[in-house]
N, C-alpha and C positions, 0 to 999 in steps of 0.2 A: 197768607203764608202757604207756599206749596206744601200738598198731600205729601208725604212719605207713604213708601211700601216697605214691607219686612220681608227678606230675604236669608234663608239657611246657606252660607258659603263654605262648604267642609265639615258641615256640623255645627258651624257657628250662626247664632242669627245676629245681624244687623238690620241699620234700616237705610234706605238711601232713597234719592227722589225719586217719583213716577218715570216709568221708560226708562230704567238704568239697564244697560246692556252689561255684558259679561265682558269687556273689551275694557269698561268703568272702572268695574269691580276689581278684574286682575290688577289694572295697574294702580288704583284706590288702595286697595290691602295689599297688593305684591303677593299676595298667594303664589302656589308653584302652581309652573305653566310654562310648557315647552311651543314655542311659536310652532303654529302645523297641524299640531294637534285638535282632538277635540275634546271638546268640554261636553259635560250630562246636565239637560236642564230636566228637571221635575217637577210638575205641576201637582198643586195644591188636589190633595183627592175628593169626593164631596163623601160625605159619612154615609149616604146610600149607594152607593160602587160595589160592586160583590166582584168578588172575581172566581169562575167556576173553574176546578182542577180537574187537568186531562188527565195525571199521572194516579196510581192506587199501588197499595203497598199490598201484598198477597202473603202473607206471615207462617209459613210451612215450618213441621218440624225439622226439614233440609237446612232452613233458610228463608228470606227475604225472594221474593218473585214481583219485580218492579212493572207493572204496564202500562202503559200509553194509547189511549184512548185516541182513533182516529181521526173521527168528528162527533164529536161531543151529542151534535143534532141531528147524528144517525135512528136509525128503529133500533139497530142492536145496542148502539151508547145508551140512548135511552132505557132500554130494557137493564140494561146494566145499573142505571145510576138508580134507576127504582128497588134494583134488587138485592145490590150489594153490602147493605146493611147487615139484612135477615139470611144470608146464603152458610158463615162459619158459623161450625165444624162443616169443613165443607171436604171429604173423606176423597180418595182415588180411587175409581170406578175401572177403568181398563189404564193397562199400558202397555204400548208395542213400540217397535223402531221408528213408526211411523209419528206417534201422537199420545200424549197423556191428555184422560177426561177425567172430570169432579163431577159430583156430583150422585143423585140425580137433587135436583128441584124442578119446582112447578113454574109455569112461565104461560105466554098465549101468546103466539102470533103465527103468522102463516108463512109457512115454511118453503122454501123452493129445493124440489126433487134435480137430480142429476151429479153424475161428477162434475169436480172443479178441481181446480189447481191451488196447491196450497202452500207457503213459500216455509220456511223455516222460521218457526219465532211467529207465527200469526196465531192469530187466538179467535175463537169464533163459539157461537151458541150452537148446538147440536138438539137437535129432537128424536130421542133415542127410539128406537124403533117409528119415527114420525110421528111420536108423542109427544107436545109439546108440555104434557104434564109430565115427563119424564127427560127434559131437558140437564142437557151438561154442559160443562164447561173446557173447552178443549184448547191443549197446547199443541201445534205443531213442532215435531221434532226435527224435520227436514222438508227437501221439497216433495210432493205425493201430490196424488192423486184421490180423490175421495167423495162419496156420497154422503156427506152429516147432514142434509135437512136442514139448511142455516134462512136465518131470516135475508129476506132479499138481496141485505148489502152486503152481506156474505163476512170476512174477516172486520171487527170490528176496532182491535187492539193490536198492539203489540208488545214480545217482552221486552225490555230495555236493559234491564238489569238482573242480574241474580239466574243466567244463563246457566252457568257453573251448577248452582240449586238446582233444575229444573231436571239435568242428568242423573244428578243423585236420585230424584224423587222412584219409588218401588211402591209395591203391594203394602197397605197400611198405614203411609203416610196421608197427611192430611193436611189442607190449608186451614188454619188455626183461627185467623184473623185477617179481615180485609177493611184497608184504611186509606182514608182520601190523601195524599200525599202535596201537602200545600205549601211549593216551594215561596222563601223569603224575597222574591220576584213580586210576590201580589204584595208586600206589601210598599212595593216605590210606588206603584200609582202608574199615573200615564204617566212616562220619561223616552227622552230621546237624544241620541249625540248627536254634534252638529258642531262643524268648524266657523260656523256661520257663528261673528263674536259681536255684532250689532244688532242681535234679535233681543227687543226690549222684552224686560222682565216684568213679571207682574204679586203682585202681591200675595203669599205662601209660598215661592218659587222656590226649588230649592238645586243651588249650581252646585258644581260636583266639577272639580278641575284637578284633581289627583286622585289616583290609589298609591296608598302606603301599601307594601307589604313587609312583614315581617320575616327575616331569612328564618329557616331551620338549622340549629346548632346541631344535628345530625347529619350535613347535606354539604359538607365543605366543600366540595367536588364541585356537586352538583349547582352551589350558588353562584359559583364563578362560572360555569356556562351560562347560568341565569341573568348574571352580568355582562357578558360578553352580548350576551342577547336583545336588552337594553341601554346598548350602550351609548345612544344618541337621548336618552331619557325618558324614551316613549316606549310600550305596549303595544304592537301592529298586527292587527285582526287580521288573518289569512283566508282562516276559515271560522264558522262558526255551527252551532249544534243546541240538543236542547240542554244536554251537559257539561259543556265549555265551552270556550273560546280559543285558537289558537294562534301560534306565533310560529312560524317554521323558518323563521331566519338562520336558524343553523339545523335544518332540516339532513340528514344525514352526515351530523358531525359525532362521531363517538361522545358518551357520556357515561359516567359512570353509575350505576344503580347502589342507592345507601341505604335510604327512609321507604321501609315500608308503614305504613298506617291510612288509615282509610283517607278518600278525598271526598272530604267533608266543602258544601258550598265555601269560595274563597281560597281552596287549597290551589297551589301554584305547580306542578310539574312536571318534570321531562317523562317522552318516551324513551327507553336506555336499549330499546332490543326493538327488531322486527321493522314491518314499514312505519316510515315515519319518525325513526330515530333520530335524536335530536329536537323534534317537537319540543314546544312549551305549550304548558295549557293551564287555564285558571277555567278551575271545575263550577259550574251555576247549576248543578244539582248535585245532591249525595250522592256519592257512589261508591262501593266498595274499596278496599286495598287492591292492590296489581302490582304483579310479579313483574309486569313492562313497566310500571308508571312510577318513578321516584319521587318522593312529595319531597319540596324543596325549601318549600314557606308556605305562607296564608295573605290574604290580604284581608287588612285587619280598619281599615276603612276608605270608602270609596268604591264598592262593589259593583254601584249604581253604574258606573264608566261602563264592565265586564257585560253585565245586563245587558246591557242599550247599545252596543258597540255593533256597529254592522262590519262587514267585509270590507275590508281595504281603509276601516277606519284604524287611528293610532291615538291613546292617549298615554298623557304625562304620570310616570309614575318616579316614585321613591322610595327605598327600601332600606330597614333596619336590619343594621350596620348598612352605612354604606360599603363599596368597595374598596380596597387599600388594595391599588395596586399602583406600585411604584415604577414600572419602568417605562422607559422615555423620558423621564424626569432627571433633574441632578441631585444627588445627594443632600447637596444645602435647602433645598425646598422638602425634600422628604424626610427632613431632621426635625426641620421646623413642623412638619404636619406631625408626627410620632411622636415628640415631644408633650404637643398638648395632649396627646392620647395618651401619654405616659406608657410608651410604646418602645422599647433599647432597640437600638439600631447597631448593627457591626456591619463595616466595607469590608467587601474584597476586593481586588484586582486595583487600578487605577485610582491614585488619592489627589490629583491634580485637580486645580481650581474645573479645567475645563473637561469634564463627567457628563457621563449619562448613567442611567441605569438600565440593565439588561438583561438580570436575575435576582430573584428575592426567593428566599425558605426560610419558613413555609411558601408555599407559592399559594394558599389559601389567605381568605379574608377572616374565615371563623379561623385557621388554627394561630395567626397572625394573632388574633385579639386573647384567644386562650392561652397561647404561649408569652404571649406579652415582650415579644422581641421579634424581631427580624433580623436576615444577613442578608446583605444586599451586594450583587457583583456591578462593578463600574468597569467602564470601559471609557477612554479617549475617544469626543464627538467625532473623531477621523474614522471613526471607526464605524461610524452609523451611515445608512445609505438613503437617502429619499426617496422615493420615487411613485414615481404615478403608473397608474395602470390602466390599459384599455378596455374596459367592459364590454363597449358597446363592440367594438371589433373582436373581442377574442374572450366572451364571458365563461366558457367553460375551461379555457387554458389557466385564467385568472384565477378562478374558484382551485381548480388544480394546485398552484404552486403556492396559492395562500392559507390553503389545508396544509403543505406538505411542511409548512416552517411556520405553524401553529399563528398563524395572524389573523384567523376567523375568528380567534378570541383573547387576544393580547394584542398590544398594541405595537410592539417588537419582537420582529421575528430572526431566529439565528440562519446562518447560512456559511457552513465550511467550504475554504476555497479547495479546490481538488485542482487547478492548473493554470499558469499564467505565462503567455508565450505573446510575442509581438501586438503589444499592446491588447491582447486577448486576454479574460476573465470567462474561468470555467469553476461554476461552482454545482457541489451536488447537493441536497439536501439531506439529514440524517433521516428523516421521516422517509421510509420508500412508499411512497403513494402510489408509484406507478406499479405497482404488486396485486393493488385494489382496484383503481382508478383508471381510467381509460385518457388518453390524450390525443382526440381526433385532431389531423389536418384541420387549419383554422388560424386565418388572418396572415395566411404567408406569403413571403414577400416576393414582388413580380420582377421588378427590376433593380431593386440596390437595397441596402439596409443602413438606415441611418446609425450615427455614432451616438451612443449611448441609450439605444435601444436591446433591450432583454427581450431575450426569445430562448425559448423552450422548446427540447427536439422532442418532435411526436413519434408516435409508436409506427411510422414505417420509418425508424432508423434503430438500430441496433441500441445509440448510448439515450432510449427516451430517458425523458426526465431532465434532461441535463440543462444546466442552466448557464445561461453566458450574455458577454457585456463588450462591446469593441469601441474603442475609443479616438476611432474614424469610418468614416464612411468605408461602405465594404458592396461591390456589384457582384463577385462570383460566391461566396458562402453565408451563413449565416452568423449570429452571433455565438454558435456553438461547434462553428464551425462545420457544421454538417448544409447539403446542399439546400437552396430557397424552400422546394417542397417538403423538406423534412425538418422547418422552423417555424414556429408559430410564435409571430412577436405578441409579446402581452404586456409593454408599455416601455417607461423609459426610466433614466436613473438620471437624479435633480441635480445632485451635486457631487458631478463625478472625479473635480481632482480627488474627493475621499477613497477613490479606489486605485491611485499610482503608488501609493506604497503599499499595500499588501503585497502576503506572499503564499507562496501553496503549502498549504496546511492552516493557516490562519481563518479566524472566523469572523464573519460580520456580520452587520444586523439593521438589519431593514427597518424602517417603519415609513405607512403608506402616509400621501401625501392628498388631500382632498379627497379622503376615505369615503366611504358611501355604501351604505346595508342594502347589497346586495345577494345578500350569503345562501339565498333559498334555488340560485338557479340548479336548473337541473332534478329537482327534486321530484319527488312522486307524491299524488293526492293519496291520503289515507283515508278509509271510512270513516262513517260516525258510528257505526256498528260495532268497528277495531275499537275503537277510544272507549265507547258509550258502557261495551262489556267489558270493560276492566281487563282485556287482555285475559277473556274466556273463551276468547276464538277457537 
């Protein structure tokens, strides 16, 4: 009889044969699992595993003072991890513009004389008067210059957290209490993600092929960007830190700020302000509330994914409530879904067999479920445009006109016609984007422009922004009628008898065709400093 192994799948244990792959298991159970993605495997820990904590909680009457320990197998770590027990009440000694010190205590080692350069947020041993028995504890408050008598490796820590605290700190306060800060990271063990779906399993193994999160019924805004953001079913590491993990697929798209409350390990949320707006981040250590950071949900299991997740990796996630959004859809399909949700439904505009959907209010998932009704606007599918778009030729014009008629995060986007002359389509967008947004020269055309190619006039022509559609080949202007130089085509439109009976004033509605999450071009890197301080910059 073949050995069986015991395997945890989500929380669940089963047993299957020896060298069962995760390839088995998905399609054994059907677990959720987005092709592309990767899965968390976790090996069984042995009961003698310690795992030693870089980070310490500093407990001041200001506040929480978070550090980060170097390297652990420094002379000054060392000195630290020996002494940090016995150091609170550990009182404030001096404070200037430059640096707050603690202390004094007793300490021994050999000290290195001269100035050095000290960055802001370092933290280093001092030997007061080059007394190592009269040793302090010192925060840099900026960058300086300074002679402290520091043991050889000079800066040993750093703050990470509770920057905001460190300002307040004056004459008399005092760190209260210092504790080893031992995030729920030590306790997965050795884990690692990996797209790789035929690496056999071994017995304790524990796979991890989703996170759930749970939305925040504070955050109705903010869920729907958080859907917009997952919208292929997956999670896509950008970047990463010792605090979270990010997702900057709609990296400079407005969002609106709701939920403050702390971001507790698992918390889910946007940046709403500053660089890096738009961001998503699921937080892998505590961290305070922020005035930039809107917590949106939790992920409430599967954290293991967040942990393990490298750069440029993506996994499968699922969230409580799903999304309820209806447009691109026809009403007889979104009757039937709202139905079993015991969900009221009311049409506007168009009650014909042949509908789409275009508008729903709420235009939220949470106020949809607390309201317990929807109204929903239809339009006649003549009314709907296809079309493909060129990334690779014209990614920043794309990103442009797909901001401007809100399809970075819905799936239909409107667009009122403003003028229709000799088989020409001139539409503008209600969103003035070109207010904010720049629309360099890019992807224009040299010698003709084909029919049923959109092209959008850039900013060396008076009408930027403007958008337009011809419905024949065209060699002296562009689709907006303005000259080759001053059009940037950014794709074409699928099904374009839908555009011979419009008329000027009328609106239509796009939705892209072979979409593709691309939404971060153009963006800018944010620190882990911005993120890490809670937006105590």
């Amino acid at each position: 009889m073949a050995s069986k192994i015991n395997v945890t799948v989500n929380g669940s244990e089963h047993s299957f044969k020896e060298k069962t792959t995760p390839a088995e298991i998905i399609q054994s159970l059907g677990v959720p699992y987005t092709a592309g993605a990767s899965v968390c495997i976790v090996k069984k820990r042995k009961e003698e595993e310690k795992t030693q904590t870089k980070e310490f909680v500093l407990q001041t009457n200001k506040g929480p003072l978070v550090i980060e320990l170097k390297d652990p197998s420094s002379i000054s770590s060392q000195i630290w991890i020996e002494k940090y027990e016995t150091l609170a009440p550990l009182p404030i000694l001096m404070e200037s513009s430059d640096a707050i010190s603690f202390g004094p205590f007793e300490t021994k080692y050999d000290f290195v004389r001269g100035n050095k350069r000290y960055r802001k947020y370092d933290i280093v041993f001092s030997a007061g008067g080059f007394d190592t028995s009269k040793t302090t504890l010192i925060f840099s408050k900026r960058d300086h210059y300074a002679e402290y008598g520091t043991p050889e490796d000079g800066v040993f820590a750093t703050l990470i957290a509770g920057r905001t605290n460190l300002e307040k700190i004056d004459k008399g306060d005092v760190i209260e209490s210092i504790t080893p800060y031992v995030e729920k990271k030590a306790a997965y063990g050795d884990g690692y993600c990996t797209t790789d779906l035929s690496v056999p399993l071994e017995d304790g193994d524990r796979l991890i092929t989703v996170a759930e999160i749970e939305m925040s019924p504070h955050s109705p805004q903010g869920t729907e960007t958080f859907f917009a953001i997952i919208k292929d079913g997956t999670y896509r590491i950008d970047s990463t830190a010792n605090a979270f993990r990010s997702d900057d697929t709609l990296q400079g798209e407005p969002c609106e700020y709701e939920n403050f409350e702390p971001r507790k390990i698992g918390a889910v949320c946007l940046r709403t302000a500053g660089t890096g707006r738009g961001r998503a981040y699921i937080s892998t250590a505590d961290r305070a509330s922020s005035l930039l950071h809107s917590v949106v949900g939790h992920v409430v299991s599967g954290m293991e994914l967040a942990y393990f997740a490298k750069p440029d990796d993506k996994f499968t996630v699922e969230t409580a409530p799903p999304r309820l959004l209806l447009l691109g859809h026809d009403v007889k399909e979104s009757k039937s879904l709202l139905d079993a949700l015991g969900i009221k439904m009311k049409v506007d505009g168009f009650d014909g067999d042949d509908n789409v959907i275009v508008a729903q209010s709420p235009a939220t998932t949470i106020e949809i479920l607390r309201e317990g009704a929807v109204t929903v606007t239809a339009v006649p599918k003549s009314k709907l445009i296809e079309v493909e778009f060129y990334y690779d030729d014209a990614p920043k014009s794309v990103e442009f006109f797909r901001h401007s008629i809100d399809l970075k995060t819905q799936p239909v986007g409107s667009l009122p016609v403003s003028m229709v002359y000799d088989e020409t389509y001139i539409f503008k967008a209600e969103k003035q984007a070109e207010r904010y947004k720049e629309i360099m020269p890019e992807n224009t055309p040299k010698t003709d422009v084909k029919a049923f190619d959109i092209g959008i006039t850039n900013q060396s022509a008076k009408r930027m922004g403007y958008i337009g559609v011809r419905l024949a080949d065209e060699t002296m202007f562009g689709p907006t009628g303005e000259k080759f130089e001053a059009t940037n085509i950014i794709g074409r439109v699928l099904n374009p008898d839908n555009l011979k009976n419009i008329e000027e004033g009328d609106v239509i509605y796009i939705k892209e065709i072979n979409a593709r999450q691309t939404d971060n071009a153009g963006s800018e890197d944010e620190t882990e400093d911005e993120n890490e301080a809670g937006g105590e910059e």
